[in-house]
MITORLO-988214 format. One record per residue (C-alpha): x, y, z; residue number from 1. Coordinates in nm, 2 decimals. Example, Ala and Ser with C-alpha at 12.3 -4.5 7.8 and 13.67 -1.06 7.14 Angstrom:
2
- 1.23 | -0.45 | 0.78 | 1;
- 1.37 | -0.11 | 0.71 | 2;
***
This chain:
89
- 1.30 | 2.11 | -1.05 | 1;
- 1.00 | 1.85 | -0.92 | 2;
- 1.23 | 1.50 | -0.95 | 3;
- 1.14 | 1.22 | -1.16 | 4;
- 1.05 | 0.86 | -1.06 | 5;
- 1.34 | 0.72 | -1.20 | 6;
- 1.57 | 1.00 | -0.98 | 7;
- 1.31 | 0.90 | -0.68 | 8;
- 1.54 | 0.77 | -0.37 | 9;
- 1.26 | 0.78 | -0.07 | 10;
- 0.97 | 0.56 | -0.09 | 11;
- 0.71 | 0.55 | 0.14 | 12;
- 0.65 | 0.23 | 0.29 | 13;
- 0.35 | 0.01 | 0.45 | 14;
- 0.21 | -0.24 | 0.60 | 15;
- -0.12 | -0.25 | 0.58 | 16;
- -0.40 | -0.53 | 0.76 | 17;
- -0.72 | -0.64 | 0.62 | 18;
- -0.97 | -0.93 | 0.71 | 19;
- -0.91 | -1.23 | 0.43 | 20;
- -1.25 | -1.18 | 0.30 | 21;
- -1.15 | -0.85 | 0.23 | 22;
- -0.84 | -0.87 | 0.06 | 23;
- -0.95 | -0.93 | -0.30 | 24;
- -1.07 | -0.59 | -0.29 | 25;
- -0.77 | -0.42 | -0.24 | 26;
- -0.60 | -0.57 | -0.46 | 27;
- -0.86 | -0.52 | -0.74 | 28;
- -0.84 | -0.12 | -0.64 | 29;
- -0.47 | -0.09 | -0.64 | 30;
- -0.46 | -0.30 | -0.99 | 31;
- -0.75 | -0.03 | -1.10 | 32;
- -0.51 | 0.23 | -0.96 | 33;
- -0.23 | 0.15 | -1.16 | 34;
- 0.11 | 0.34 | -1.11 | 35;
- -0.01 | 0.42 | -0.75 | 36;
- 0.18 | 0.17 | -0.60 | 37;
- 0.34 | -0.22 | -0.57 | 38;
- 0.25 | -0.42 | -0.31 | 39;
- 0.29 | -0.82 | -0.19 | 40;
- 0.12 | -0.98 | 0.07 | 41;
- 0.34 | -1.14 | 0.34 | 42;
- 0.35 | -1.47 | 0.36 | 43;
- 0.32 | -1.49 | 0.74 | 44;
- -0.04 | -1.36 | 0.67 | 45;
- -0.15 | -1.66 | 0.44 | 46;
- -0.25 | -1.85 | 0.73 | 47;
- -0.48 | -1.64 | 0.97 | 48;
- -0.78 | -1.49 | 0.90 | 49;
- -0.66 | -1.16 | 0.79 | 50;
- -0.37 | -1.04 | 0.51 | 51;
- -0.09 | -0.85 | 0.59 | 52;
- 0.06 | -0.67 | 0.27 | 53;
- 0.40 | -0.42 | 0.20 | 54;
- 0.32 | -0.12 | 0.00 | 55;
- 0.56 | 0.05 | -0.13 | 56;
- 0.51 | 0.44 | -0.40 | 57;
- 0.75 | 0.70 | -0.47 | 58;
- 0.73 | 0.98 | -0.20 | 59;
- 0.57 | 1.22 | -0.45 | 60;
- 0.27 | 0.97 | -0.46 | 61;
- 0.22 | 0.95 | -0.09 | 62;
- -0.08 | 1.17 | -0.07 | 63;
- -0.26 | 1.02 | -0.35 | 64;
- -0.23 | 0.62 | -0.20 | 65;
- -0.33 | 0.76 | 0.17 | 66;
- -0.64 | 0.91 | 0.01 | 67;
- -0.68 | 0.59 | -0.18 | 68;
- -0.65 | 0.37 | 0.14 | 69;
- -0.85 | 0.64 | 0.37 | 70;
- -1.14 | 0.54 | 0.07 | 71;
- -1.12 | 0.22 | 0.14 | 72;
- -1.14 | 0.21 | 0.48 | 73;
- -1.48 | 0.39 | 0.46 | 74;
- -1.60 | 0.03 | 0.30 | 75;
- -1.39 | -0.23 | 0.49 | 76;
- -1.19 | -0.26 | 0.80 | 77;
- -0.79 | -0.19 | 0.69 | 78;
- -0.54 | -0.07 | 0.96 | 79;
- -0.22 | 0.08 | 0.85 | 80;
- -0.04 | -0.08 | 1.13 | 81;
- 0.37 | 0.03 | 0.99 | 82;
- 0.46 | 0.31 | 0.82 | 83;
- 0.81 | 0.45 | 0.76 | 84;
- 1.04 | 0.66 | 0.48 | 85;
- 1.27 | 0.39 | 0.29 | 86;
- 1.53 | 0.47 | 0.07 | 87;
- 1.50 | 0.32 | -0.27 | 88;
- 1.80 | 0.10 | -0.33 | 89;
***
């Protein structure tokens, strides 16, 4: 039996890096993708010229938000630079 998001106790987790310039269009294509993910930008990023941000999905939607995130590096510069299994509390 394929468990439900509610019985979900792995997330994957990231921290993805993008130039400030650039960060309104992630977040417009996660908003568009809605359900993929949640997300928040780090406040330690606010200052410097690029935006760090925590995403978090359910395990089961791993695939489909590194496919979403390998799209948009073809169109702007994001690094993935953390990535880790969390358990969901």
């Amino acid at each position: 039996m394929t468990p439900t998001y509610q019985e979900t106790k792995q997330l994957y987790y990231c921290i993805l890096r993008m130039p400030k310039d650039d960060a309104y269009f992630v977040y417009f294509t996660f908003e568009s993708n809605e359900g993929i993910c949640f997300y928040s930008t780090l406040d330690e990023s606010l200052k410097g010229q690029y935006r760090d941000m925590e995403v978090r999905c359910p395990i089961e939607m791993k695939g489909p938000l590194l496919e979403l995130i390998s799209r948009l590096q073809t169109e702007i510069r994001l690094d993935i630079i953390e990535e880790k299994i969390i358990q969901d509390a």
